[in-house]
C-alpha positions in Angstrom: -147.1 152.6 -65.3 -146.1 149.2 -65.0 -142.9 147.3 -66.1 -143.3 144.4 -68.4 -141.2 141.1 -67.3 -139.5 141.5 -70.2 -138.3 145.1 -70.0 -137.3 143.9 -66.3 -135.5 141.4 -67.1 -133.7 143.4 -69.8 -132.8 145.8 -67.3 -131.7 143.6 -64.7 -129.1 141.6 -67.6 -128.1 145.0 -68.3 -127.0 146.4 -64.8 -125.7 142.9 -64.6 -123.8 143.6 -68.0 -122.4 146.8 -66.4 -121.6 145.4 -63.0 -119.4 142.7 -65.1 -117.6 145.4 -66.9 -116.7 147.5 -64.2 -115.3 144.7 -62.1 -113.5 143.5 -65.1 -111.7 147.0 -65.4 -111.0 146.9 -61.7 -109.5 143.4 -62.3 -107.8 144.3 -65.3 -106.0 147.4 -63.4 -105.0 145.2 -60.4 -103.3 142.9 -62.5 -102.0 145.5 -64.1 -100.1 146.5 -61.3 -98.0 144.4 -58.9 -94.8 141.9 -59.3 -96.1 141.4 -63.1 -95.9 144.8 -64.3 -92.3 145.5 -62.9 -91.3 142.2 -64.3 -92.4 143.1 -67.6 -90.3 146.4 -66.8 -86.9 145.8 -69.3 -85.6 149.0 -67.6 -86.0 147.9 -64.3 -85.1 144.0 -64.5 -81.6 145.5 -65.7 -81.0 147.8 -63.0 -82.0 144.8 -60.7 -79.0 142.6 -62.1 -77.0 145.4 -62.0 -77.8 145.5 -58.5 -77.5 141.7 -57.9 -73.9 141.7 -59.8 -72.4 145.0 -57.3 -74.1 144.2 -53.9 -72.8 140.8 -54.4 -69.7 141.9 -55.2 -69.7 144.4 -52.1 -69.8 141.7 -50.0 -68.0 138.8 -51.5 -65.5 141.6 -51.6 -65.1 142.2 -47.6 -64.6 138.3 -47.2 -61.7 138.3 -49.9 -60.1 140.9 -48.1 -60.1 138.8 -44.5 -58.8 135.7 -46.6 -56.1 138.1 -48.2 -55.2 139.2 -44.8 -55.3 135.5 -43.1 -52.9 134.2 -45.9 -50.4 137.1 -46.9 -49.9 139.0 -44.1 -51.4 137.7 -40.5 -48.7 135.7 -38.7 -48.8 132.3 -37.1 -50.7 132.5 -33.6 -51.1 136.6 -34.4 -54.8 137.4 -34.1 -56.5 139.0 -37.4 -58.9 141.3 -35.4 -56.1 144.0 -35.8 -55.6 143.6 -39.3 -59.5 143.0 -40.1 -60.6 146.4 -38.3 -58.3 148.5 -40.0 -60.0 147.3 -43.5 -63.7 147.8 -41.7 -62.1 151.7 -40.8 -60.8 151.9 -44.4 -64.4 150.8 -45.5 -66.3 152.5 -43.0 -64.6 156.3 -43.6 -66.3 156.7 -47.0 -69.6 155.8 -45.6 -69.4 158.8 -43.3 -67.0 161.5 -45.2 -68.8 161.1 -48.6 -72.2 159.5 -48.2 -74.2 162.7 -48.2 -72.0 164.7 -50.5 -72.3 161.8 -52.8 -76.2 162.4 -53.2 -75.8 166.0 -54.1 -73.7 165.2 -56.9 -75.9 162.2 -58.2 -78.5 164.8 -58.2 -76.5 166.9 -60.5 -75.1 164.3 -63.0 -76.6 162.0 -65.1 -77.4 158.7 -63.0 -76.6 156.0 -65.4 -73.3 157.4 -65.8 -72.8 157.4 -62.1 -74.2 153.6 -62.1 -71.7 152.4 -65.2 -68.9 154.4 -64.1 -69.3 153.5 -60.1 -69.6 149.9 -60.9 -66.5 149.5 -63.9 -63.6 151.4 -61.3 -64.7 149.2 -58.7 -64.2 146.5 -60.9 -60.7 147.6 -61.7 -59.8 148.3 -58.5 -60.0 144.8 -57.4 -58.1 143.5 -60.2 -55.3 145.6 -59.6 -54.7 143.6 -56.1 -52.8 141.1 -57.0 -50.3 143.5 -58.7 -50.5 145.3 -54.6 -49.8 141.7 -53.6 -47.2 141.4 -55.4 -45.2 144.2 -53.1 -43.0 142.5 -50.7 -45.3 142.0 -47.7 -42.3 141.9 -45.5 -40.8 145.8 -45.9 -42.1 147.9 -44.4 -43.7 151.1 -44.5 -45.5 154.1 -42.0 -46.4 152.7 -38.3 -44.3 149.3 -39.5 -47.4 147.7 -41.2 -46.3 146.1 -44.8 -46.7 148.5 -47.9 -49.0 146.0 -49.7 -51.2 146.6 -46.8 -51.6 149.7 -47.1 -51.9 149.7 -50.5 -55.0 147.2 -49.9 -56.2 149.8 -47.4 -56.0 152.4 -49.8 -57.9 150.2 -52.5 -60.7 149.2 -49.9 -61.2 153.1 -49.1 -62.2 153.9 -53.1 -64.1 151.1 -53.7 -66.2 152.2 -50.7 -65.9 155.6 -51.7 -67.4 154.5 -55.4 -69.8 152.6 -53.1 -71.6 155.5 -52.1 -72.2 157.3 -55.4 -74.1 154.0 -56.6 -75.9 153.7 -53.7 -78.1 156.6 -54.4 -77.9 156.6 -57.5 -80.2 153.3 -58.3 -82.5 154.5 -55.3 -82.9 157.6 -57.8 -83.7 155.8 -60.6 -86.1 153.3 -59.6 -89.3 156.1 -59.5 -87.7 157.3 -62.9 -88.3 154.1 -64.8 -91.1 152.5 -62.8 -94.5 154.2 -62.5 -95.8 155.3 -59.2 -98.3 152.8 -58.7 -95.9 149.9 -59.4 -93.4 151.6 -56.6 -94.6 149.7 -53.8 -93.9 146.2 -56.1 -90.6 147.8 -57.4 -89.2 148.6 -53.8 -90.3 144.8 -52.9 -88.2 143.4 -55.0 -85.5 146.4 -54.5 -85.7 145.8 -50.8 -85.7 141.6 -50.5 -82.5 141.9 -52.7 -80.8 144.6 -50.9 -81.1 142.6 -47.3 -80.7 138.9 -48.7 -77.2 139.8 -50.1 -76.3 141.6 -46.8 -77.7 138.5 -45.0 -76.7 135.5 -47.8 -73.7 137.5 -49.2 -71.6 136.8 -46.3 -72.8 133.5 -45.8 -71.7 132.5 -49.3 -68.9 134.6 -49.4 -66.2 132.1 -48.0 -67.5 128.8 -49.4 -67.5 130.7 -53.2 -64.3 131.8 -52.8 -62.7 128.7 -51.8 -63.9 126.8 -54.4 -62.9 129.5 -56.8 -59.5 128.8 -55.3 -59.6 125.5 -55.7 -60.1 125.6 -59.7 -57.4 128.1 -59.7 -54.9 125.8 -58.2 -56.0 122.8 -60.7 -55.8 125.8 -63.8 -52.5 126.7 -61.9 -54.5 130.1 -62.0 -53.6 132.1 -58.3 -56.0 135.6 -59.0 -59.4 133.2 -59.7 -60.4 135.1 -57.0 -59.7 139.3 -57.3 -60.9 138.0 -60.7 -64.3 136.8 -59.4 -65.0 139.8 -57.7 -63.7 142.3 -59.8 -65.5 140.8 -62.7 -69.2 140.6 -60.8 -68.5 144.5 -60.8 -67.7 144.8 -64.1 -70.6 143.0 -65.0 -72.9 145.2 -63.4 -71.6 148.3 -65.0 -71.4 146.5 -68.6 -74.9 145.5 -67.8 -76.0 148.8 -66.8 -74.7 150.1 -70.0 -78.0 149.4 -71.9 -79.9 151.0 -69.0 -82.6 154.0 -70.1 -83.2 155.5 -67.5 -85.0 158.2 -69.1 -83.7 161.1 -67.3 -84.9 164.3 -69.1 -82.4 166.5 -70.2 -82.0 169.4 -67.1 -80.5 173.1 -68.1 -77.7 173.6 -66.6 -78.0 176.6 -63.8 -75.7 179.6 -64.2 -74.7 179.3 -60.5 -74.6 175.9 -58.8 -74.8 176.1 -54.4 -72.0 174.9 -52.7 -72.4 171.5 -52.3 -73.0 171.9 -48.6 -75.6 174.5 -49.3 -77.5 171.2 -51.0 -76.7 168.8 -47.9 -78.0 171.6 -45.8 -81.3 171.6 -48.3 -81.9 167.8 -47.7 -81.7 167.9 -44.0 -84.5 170.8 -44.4 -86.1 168.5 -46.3 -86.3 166.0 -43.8 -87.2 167.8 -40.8 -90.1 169.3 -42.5 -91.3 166.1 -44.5 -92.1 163.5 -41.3 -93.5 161.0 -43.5 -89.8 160.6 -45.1 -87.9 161.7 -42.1 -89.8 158.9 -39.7 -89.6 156.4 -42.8 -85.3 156.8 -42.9 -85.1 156.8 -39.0 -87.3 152.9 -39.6 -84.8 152.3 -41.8 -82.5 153.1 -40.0 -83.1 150.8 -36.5 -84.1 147.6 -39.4 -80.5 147.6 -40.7 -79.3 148.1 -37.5 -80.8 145.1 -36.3 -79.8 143.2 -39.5 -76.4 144.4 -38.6 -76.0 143.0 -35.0 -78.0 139.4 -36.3 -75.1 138.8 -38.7 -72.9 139.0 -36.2 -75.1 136.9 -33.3 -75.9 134.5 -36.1 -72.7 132.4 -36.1 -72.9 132.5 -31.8 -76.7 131.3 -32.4 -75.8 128.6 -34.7 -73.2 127.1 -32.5 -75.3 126.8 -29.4 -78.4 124.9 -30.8 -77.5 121.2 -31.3 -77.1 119.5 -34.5 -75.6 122.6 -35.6 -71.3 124.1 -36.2 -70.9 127.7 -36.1 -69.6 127.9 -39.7 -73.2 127.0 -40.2 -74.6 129.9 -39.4 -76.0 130.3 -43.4 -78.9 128.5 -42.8 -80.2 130.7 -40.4 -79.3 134.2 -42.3 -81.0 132.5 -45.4 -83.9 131.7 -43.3 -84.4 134.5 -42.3 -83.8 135.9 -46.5 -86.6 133.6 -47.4 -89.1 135.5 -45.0 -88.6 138.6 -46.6 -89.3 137.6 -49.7 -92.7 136.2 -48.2 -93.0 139.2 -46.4 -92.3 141.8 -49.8 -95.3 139.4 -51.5 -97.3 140.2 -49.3 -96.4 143.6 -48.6 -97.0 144.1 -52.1 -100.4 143.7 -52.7 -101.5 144.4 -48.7 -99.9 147.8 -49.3 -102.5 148.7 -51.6 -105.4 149.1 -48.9 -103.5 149.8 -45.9 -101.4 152.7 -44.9 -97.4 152.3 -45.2 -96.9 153.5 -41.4 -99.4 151.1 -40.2 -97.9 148.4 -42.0 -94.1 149.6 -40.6 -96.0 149.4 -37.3 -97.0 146.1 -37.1 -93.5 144.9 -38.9 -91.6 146.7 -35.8 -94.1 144.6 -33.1 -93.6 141.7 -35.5 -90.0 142.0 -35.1 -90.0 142.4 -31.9 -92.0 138.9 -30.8 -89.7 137.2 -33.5 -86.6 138.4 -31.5 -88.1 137.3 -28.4 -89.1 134.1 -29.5 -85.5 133.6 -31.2 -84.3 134.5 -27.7 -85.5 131.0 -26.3 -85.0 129.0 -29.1 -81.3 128.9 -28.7 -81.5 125.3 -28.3 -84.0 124.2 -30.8 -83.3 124.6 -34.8 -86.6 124.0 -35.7 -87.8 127.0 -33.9 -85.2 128.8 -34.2 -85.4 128.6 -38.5 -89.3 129.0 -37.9 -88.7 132.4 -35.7 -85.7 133.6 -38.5 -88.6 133.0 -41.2 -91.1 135.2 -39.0 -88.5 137.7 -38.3 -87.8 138.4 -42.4 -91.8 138.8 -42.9 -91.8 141.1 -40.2 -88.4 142.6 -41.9 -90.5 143.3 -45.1 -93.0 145.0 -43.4 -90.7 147.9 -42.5 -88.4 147.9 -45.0 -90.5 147.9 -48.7 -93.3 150.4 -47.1 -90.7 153.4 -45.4 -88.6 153.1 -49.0 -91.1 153.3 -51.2 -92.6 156.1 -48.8 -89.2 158.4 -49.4 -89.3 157.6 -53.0 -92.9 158.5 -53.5 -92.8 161.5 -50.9 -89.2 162.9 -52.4 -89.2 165.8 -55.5 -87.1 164.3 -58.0 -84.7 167.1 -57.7 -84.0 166.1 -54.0 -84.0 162.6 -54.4 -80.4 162.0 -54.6 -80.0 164.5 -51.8 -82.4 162.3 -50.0 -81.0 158.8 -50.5 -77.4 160.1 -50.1 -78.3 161.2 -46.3 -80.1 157.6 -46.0 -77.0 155.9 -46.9 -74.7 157.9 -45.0 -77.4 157.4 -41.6 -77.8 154.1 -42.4 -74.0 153.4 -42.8 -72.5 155.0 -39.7 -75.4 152.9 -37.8 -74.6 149.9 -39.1 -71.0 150.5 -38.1 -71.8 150.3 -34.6 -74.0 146.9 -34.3 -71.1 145.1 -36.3 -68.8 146.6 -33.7 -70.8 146.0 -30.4 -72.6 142.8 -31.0 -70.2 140.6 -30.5 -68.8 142.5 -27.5 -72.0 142.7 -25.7 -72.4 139.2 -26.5 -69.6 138.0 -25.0 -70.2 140.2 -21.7 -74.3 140.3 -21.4 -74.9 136.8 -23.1 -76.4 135.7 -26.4 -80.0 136.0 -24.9 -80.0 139.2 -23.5 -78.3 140.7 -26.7 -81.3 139.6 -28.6 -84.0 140.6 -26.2 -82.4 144.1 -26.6 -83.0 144.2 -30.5 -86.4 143.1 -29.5 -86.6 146.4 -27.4 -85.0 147.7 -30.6 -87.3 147.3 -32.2 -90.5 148.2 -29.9 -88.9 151.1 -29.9 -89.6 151.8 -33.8 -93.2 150.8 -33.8 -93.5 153.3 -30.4 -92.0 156.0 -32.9 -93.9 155.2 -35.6 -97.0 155.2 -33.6 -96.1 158.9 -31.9 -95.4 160.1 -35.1 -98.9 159.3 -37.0 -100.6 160.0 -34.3 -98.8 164.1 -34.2 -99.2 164.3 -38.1 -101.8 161.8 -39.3 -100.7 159.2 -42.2 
């Protein structure tokens, strides 16, 4: 029986018809996913200013402390390294004591009252300083350091011990207000503003609060800076306030384990979960090299011509702008290829951008234009392996989870911000950053052993 032109014709408009429709759904649910859909996300664009608000504050809050230190208590010629790593020890403690036993407990309590609370006693905290300050700085107390020194100590040890309750906290909440296929977008966005304030947090730190102090001297106003500070917490926790984070109402069990008993249960966890286990150990070595670059930064930016060491911004917010080219990217190439493949190539990435920043000491153009590379790389690792623990992790581990990434990722950080600039000074700025580079090799070689023992 043969087809009349006509009945062709209709047929072919109609498959063409179809063809149109499909590919307009398959449009329609790409651009339904993405950057656009978690900007559209209310929920989620206020726990990202509540983020912007405390991690800003986290760090703006390290360089008050070193200007407190340089003008109330350092003396003339005395160096401040003594007095400066007794407040990273005071800091530090919490991160190791606490940071797990603070995700069991986030776990078990509701997570926006752990984000308002967290945020509104840090904020106090710091205002309370200049009351501390106020202590004669000249009497004495235990091992003959000044009592408004250790009562500064004793305020920088809560406000890191509040530190690690919000910590996990907000890493809990992002897959409870932003739907799985967005997570990827979510952790982008997550991720680039998690490493540019520890990368541009420091760098603005001292400039910020100088001009702060500068107003307060013209407003005959001395605290314009606790009062910065404390109030970038406080509006973080105000702002937080209006957060739904739609946590579902959980019966209480008879017996709770022994919080222990839970840290115990997230290390199982880990060791029998390698996508999330090889995902925190990539997070892990990336913040460890963010760590050590902060410090190598100023050395960088003092040998390349053209440029002072208290210029060493540029080339931390260099290197801030690459990862948010990087998340883009990451963000819709994570769609079609696998998260550890993409952590592998950021780790190699990493690694040639380390080399390459190794022989650009001389030259600022390529030394911004390996920085840049470096942060793409950066974003490669970092918004894949977090949204991989998000997405892998039970909701009723999460907080477990993220509270033994903090705690890992804090005690390594710890020892590139101690060693860098040691190794530096003995090894050479060079060979310090051919090293990371190793680093770094080093996490693509685990990544790679690790998918090819367990698949994906």
């Amino acid at each position: 029986m043969q087809v009349s032109k006509t009945e062709k014709e209709e047929k072919s408009s109609l498959e063409a018809l179809n063809f149109k429709e499909i590919q307009s759904s398959i449009n329609q649910e790409e651009s339904s996913t993405g950057f656009m859909n978690v900007l559209q996300n209310t929920s989620f664009l206020i726990l990202w200013l509540g983020q912007v608000f405390s991690q800003l504050a986290d760090k703006i809050y390290l360089v008050l402390i070193i200007a407190i230190i340089s003008s109330n208590f350092q003396a003339s010629g005395e160096s401040i390294s003594g007095w400066v790593s007794l407040v990273m020890i005071a800091f530090t403690i919490p991160a190791v004591l606490f940071g797990s036993l603070a995700g069991v407990y986030v776990d078990r309590w509701s997570k926006k009252v752990v984000l308002v609370v967290s945020n509104l006693l840090r904020g106090i905290l710091v205002l309370m300083i200049p009351f501390c300050l106020s202590i004669n700085n000249i009497e004495k107390g235990f091992f003959t350091l000044p009592r408004a020194f250790w009562l500064l100590l004793l305020i920088t040890f809560l406000v890191s011990t509040l530190t690690q309750f919000f910590a996990p906290a907000e890493q809990a909440t992002i897959p409870l207000i932003v739907k799985k296929k967005d997570l990827l977008a979510a952790n982008s966005v997550y991720t680039t503003t998690m490493m540019a304030m520890l990368i541009i947090g420091f760098a603005i730190g001292d400039p910020l609060l100088v001009l702060v102090g500068k107003w307060g001297k013209i407003a005959s106003f001395n605290y314009g800076q606790e009062l910065l500070v404390g109030v970038s917490y406080g509006l973080a926790g105000l702002i937080l306030i209006i957060l739904n984070t739609q946590e579902k109402n959980r019966q209480k069990q008879t017996k709770e384990n022994h919080p222990f008993e839970d840290i115990k249960e997230g290390l199982r966890y880990l060791n029998e979960n390698h996508r999330v286990r090889n995902a925190l150990f990539q997070l892990v070595i990336l913040f460890s090299i963010f760590a050590a670059l902060a410090v190598l930064a100023v050395r960088l930016a003092e040998t390349i011509p053209g440029m002072e060491a208290s210029q060493f911004g540029y080339l931390l917010a260099a290197t801030g702008l690459g990862i948010a080219i990087g998340a883009t990217i990451v963000t819709h190439q994570g769609k079609i290829t696998a998260h550890a493949k993409l952590s592998f190539w950021g780790s190699m990435g990493m690694a040639g951008a380390l080399s390459g920043l190794s022989v650009a000491t001389n030259n600022l153009i390529l030394a911004l234009t390996m920085t840049i590379i470096l942060g793409i790389f950066a974003a490669f690792v970092g918004v894949p392996m977090q949204t991989t623990i998000q997405a892998e992790t039970p909701p009723q581990m999460r907080g477990k989870v993220f509270g033994l990434q903090n705690n890992a990722v804090n005690i390594a950080l710890s020892l590139p911000l101690a060693l860098a600039g040691v190794a530096e000074t003995y090894f050479g700025l060079r060979i310090v950053l051919i090293i990371l580079a190793l680093l770094a090799v080093f996490a693509s070689a685990l990544t790679s052993l690790i998918t090819s023992k367990y698949g994906n």
